[in-house]
N, C-alpha and C positions, 0 to 999 in steps of 0.2 A: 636703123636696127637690122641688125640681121636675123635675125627671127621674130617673128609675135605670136599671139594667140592664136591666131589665121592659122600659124604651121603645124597643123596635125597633118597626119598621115593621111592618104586618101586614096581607093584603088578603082579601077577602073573595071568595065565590064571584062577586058581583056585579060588586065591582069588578071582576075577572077579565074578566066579561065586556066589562063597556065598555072595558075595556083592549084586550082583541081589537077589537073594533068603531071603536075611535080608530088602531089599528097598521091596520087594512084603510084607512080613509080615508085615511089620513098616504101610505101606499105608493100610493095611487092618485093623491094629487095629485104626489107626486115624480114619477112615471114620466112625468106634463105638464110638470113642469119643467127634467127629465133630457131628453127630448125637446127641448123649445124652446131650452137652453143647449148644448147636441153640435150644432143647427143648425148652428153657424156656426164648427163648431171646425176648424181646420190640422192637418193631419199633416206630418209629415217622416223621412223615412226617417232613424236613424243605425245605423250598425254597434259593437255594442258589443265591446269583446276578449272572449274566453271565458272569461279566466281571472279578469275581473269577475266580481263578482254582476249580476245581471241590471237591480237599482233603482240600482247605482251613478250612471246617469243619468237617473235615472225621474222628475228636476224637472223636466226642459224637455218643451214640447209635444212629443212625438213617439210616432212605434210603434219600439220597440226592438227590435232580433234579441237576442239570447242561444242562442247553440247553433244548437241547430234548432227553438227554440220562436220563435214570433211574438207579442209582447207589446203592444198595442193601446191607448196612454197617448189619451185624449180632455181636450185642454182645455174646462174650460166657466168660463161667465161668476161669479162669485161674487153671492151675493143679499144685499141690503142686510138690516142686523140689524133683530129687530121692537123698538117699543117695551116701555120696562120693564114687566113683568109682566105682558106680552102673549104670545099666544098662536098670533098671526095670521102670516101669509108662510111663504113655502115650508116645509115641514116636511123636518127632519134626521134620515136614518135613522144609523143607531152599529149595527155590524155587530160581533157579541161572533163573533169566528174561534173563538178558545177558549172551553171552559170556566172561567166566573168563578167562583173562589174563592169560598167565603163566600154559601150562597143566602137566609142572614137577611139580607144585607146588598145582596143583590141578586135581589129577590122572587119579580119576573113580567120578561115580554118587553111588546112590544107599549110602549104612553104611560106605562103602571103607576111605572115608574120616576122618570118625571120628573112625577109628579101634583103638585102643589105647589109645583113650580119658580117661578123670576119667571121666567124663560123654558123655556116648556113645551111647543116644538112639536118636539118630537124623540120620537122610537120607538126600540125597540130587538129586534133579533131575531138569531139562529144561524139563519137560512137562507143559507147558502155560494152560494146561485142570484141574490141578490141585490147580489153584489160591486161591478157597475156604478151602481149605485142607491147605493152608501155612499158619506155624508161621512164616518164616521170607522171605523176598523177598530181595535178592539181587542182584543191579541192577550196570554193569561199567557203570561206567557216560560217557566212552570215548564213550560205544556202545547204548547211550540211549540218545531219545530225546522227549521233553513233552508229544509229542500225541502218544508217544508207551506206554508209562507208562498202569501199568495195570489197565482195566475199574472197576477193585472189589478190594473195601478194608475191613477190618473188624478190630476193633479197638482190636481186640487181638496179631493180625502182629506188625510184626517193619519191616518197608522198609529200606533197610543199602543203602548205599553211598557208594560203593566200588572204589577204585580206590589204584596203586601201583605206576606210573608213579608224577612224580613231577606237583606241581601246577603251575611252569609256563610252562608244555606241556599241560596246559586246557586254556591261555589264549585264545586261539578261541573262547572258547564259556563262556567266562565270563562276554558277557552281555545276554547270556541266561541263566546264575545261577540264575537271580531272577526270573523267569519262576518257578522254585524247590523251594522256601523257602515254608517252612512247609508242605515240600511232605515226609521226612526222616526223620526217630526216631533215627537211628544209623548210626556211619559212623563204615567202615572199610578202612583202609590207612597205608601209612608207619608213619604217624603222632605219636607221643608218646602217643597227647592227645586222638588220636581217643577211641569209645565206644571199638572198637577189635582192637587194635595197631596188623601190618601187617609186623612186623620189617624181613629184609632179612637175620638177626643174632642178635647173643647175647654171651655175656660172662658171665662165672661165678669164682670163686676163687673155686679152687679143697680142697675137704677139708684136704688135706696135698699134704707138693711137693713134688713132683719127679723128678729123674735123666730125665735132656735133654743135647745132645749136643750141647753146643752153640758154639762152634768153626766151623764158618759155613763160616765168610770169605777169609780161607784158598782154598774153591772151588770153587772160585765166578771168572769169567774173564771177565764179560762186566759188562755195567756201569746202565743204567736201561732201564726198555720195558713200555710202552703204548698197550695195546689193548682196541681198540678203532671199533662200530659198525656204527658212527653215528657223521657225520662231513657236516654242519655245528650245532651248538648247542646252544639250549638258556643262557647257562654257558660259551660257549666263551670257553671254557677249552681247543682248540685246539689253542687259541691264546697265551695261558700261554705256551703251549706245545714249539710252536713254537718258542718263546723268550729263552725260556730255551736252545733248542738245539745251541742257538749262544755259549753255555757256557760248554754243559755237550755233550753226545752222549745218544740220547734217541731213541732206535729200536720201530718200532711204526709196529702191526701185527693189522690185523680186516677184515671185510667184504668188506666193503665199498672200494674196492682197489681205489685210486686215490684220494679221496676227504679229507684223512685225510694223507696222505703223506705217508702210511703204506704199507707196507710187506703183501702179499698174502700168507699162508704156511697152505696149506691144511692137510699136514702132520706130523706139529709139533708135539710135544708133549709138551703142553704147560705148565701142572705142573714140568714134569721135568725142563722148561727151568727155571720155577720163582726159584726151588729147587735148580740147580746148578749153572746154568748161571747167572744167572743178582744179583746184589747187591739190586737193587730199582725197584718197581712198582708203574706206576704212576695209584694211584686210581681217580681219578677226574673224579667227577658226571657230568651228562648232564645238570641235574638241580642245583642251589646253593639257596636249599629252607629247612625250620627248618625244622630238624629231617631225612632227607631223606638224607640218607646211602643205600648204596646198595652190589648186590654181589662182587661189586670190592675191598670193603674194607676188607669183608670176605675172599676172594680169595686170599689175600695175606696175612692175620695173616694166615690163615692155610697151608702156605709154608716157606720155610726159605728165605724168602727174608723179605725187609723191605717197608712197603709200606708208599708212600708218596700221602697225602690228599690234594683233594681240594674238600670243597664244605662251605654248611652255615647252620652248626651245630657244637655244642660241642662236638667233638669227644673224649672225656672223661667220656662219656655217653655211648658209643658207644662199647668202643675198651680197653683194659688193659692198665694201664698206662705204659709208657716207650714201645710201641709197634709200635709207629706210627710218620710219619715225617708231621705237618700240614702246608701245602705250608703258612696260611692266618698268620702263626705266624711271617713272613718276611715281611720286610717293598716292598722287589723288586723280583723280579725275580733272581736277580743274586744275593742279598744276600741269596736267597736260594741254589743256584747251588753252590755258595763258603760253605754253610754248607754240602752240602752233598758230594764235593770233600773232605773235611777236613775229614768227616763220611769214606768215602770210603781207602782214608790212615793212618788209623788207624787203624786197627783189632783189636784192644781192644774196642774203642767207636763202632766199627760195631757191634760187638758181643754183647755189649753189650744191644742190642737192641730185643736179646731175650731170655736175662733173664727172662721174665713174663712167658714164656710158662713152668717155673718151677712149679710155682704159678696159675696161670689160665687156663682156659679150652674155646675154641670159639666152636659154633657149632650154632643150631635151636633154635629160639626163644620155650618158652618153660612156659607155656602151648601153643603148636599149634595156627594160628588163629584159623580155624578152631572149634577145640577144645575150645578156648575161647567164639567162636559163640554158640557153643550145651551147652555150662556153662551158657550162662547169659540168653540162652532161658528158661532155666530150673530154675531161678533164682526167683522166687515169689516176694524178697527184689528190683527189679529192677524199677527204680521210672519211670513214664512215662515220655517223653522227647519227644521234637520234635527242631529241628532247623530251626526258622524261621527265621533267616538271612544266606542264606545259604556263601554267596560272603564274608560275614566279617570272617568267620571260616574259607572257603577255599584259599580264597587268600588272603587278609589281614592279618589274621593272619599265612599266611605262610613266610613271608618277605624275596622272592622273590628276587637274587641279578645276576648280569648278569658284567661280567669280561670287562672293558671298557677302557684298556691300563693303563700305566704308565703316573706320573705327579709328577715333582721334587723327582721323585729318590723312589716315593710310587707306590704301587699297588693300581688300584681305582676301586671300586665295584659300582655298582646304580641299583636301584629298576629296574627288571625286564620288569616292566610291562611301565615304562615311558621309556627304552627303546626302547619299539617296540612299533608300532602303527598300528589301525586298524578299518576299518571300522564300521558303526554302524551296519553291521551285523555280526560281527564278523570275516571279511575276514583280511587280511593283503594288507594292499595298498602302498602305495610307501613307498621310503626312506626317512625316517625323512632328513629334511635339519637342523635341530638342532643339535648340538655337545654336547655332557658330557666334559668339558676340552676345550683342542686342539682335541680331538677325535672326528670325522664324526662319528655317529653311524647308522650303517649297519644293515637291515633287515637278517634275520636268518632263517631258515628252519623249520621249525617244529618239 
């Protein structure tokens, strides 16, 4: 394989350093450019209503009232994008408001992040003192709420939408999303559609194949593993788990010892087990919402095992074909467990399930987010955009499905969000006494 899970990013004390020493020069030549570009910028007084949020008109040049704050919008000129895989012209700072999710996947501050880029003149830092000085403001929606939002905008920023987690772990605050409509230019997400798609992998076809062993069922002696962090869940996934084991043997390993019926093993060594042990990994997402794939799907193309999917995406998009078992292509539970016993006594249909890694290559989504972010700041051709409906992008069009038992011999899925119910503040309050089916449906964890 040419890549595996091993391959994350990793930086050194050194690099560290010149990462600070590139974030000190980048911020000194912005404050020359920030400078020279407010030369020559308009103001205009408008008066906005109260009962506005305060960026409802925060596109046009102006300084806006809101209340009794005074909000001080500076147009400035936009700088021509550098040459590909240049590094040259104004440098872009990207101002992280919140804490980002994920610090394997987002290492250092300062240029660290964008090392490697084709376009790599961007910095990144959490200093809140530099608001004036940001092209872009990214903000997790998990970690932000309206009245932290930043008091200064300038209409040459893009405020991003970040988030990596699924949009049914936001129903809490889905009836605070309309609070945001037309506060964000850009999202970032695991979303395909998003402005910086945030995907947890990707494949590509190698441009010629290569020698693999696929004779792989010959050293396989158990049947499949779950690792699992996070029980109970809005995807129910541990319910599918649970039906299944009436039929197969499914060793289930994770944190959460107790709550999801799993094995404590501090010591394992987990790639070896998916590499020699087990036949099947069970990938099932927390979330079953479009496009959101995660490292568990990855985790198991880059082992010789064969992983088996549940969530509510085309994983054909996703994943190499002939790579992957998807639970939702069975009508039951147990017409799946009879396909994967039939899969498991056969060493030729086992095997054959990684033939692709002749053919394909899995690894990092590619160009970087990241990277995709310091591109399209740099980007001149980039059309102004704001999303003023924030609720119909995030959740509506994420179509949100939540696992709700069997009914005449089918697996039945339902909308998420009428699953569960919740206050009008967004809290979660009792148990629905409503049923999907025969099925009581059960409040959930978060």
């Amino acid at each position: 394989m040419e890549t595996s899970k091993r391959a994350f990013n990793r930086f050194t004390a050194t690099d560290g350093a010149i990462a600070s020493a590139l974030f000190v020069f980048a911020v000194a030549i912005l404050e020359v450019g920030m400078h020279w570009s407010n030369a020559g910028s308009s103001r205009v007084h408008i008066d906005t209503p109260a009962s506005q949020p305060w960026w409802k008109n925060r596109h046009d040049n102006h300084t806006c009232r809101h209340g009794n704050a005074t909000l001080r919008l500076f147009a400035t000129n936009e700088t021509a994008s550098p040459p590909e895989g240049a590094a040259a012209g104004p440098p872009k700072l990207v101002l992280l408001w919140t804490q980002i999710s994920g610090q394997e996947w987002f290492p250092r501050y300062g240029a660290a992040p964008f090392a490697g880029c084709r376009v790599s003149n961007c910095a990144a830092t959490r200093d809140h003192s530099l608001i004036k000085r940001a092209d872009a403001v990214v903000m997790n929606f998990f970690n932000v709420q309206r009245h932290s939002l930043p008091a200064y905008y300038s209409p040459r920023q893009r405020w991003v939408f970040y988030l990596r987690e699924p949009a049914s772990h936001t129903y809490l605050k889905v009836r605070s999303l309309r609070g945001f409509d037309g506060a964000f230019n850009w999202t970032m997400t695991y979303r395909l559609d998003s402005d910086v798609p945030t995907a947890y992998g990707a494949f590509r076809r190698r441009a010629a194949a290569v020698d693999y062993d696929t004779d792989v069922a010959r050293r396989k002696s158990k049947f499949a593993a779950w690792f699992a962090t996070r029980c109970p869940t809005k995807s129910r996934r541990e319910e599918v788990v649970a039906e299944l084991r009436q039929y197969v043997d499914v060793d289930t390993y994770g944190r959460a010892e107790g709550r999801c019926n799993q094995t404590r093993c501090d010591d394992c060594d987990w790639d070896a087990m998916l590499d020699d042990d087990y036949r099947f990994y069970l990938a099932f997402e927390n979330g079953l919402c479009r496009d959101y794939v995660t490292e568990k799907l990855y985790r198991g193309l880059t082992h010789d095992v064969v992983p088996v999917t549940l969530g509510g995406v085309d994983y054909a998009r996703h994943a190499p074909p002939g790579s992957y078992i998807d639970a939702r292509d069975f009508d039951s539970v147990k017409a799946l467990a009879d396909h994967l016993l039939a899969v498991a006594a056969n060493e030729t249909l086992y095997n054959a399930y990684f033939d692709w890694k002749r053919r394909y290559v899995v690894g990092e989504q590619k160009p970087a987010p990241w990277c995709r972010l310091c591109e399209k700041l740099n980007d001149d051709g980039e059309p102004a955009k704001i999303y003023e409906d924030l609720t119909r992008w995030w959740v509506d069009d994420a179509r949100c499905e939540t696992y709700v038992g069997e009914q005449d011999g089918h697996m039945n899925f339902a909308p998420t969000f009428e699953v569960f119910t919740y206050s009008k503040k967004g809290h979660r309050t009792r148990r629905r006494a409503a049923s999907l089916g025969d099925r009581p449906v059960r409040m959930s964890e978060a």
